[in-house]
N, C-alpha and C positions, 0 to 999 in steps of 0.2 A: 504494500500500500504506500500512495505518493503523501510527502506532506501535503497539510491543504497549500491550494493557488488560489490567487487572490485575483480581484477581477483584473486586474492589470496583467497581469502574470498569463491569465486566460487569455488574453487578446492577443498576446506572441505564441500560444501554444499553438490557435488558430491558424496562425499566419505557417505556422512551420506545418501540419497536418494540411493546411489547403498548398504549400509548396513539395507533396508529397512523403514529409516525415523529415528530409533532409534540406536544411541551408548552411546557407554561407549567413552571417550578420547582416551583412549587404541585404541578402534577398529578402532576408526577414523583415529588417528597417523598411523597405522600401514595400514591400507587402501590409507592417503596419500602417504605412504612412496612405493607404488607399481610404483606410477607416478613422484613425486616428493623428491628429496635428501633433505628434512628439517629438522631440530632438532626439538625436544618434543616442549622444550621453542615456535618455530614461531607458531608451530599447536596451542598448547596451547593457544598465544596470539592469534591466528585467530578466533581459538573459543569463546573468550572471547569476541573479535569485534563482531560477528555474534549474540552474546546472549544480548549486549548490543543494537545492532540494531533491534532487536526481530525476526531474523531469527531462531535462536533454544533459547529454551525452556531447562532449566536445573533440573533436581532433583536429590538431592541428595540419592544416593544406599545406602553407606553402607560407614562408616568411611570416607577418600578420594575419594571416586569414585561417580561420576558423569554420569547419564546418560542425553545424549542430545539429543533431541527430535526435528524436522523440524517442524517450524511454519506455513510453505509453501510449499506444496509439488513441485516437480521438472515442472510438467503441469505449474500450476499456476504460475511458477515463469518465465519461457518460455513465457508464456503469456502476461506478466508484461511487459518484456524487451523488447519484440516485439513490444507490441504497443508501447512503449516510443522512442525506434528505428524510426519506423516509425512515428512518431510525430514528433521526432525531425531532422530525415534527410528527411521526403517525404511529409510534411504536414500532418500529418494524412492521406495519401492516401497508400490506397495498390495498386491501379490500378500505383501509380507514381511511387510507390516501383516494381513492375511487368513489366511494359515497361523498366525502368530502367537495371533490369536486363535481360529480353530478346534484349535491343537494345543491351546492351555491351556483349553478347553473353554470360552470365555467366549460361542460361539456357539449356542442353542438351534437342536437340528431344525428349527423350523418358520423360524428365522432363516435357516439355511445354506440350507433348499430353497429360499428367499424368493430367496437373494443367487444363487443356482442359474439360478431363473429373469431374475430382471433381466439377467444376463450374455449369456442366450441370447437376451432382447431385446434389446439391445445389437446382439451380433454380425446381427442381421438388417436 
């Protein structure tokens, strides 16, 4: 298990999982910089948090350059947060997490027949 990523942290993890797992700093900066107005310096330190926390993996290319590597692919790391989510606001329950959000109406008709049917795949 990764430590927790903070939402900052999450927006470089993004950027390196939609560059296919692996960058250089470069591609990453310049990937954040589609969504987010940050200087080199915060990417940089963000990366730095990430590779200390063991979300990416660094080696060294070539003179300065750095390519960084995801520890954790984007599935896995979805995974992770969800059930900690639901552990820590539903008991570990998905069923408390599910009522939850169909009583307060946050589930569209065509979402709840959706979660209807996947369930009955499931059970088969």
């Amino acid at each position: 298990m990764m430590n927790k990523v903070t939402d900052a942290e999450y927006e470089v993890m993004k950027a390196v999982w939609e560059l296919g797992g692996v960058a250089t700093s470069r591609e990453i900066f310049d990937r954040v910089q589609e969504k987010k107005p940050w200087s080199k310096t915060t990417v940089k330190t963000l990366i730095s948090r990430l590779a200390s926390k063991g979300a990416l993996k660094s080696d060294k290319v070539a003179g300065s350059v750095y390519k960084y590597e995801a520890n954790i692919s984007e599935d896995e790391y979805k995974n992770q947060e969800s059930e900690n989510l639901i552990g820590k606001l539903f008991n570990g329950s998905i069923n408390e997490m599910l009522l939850n959000f169909t009583k307060s109406n946050k589930l569209s008709k065509q979402e709840l027949e959706e979660l209807i049917k996947l369930v009955g795949e499931e059970e088969k």
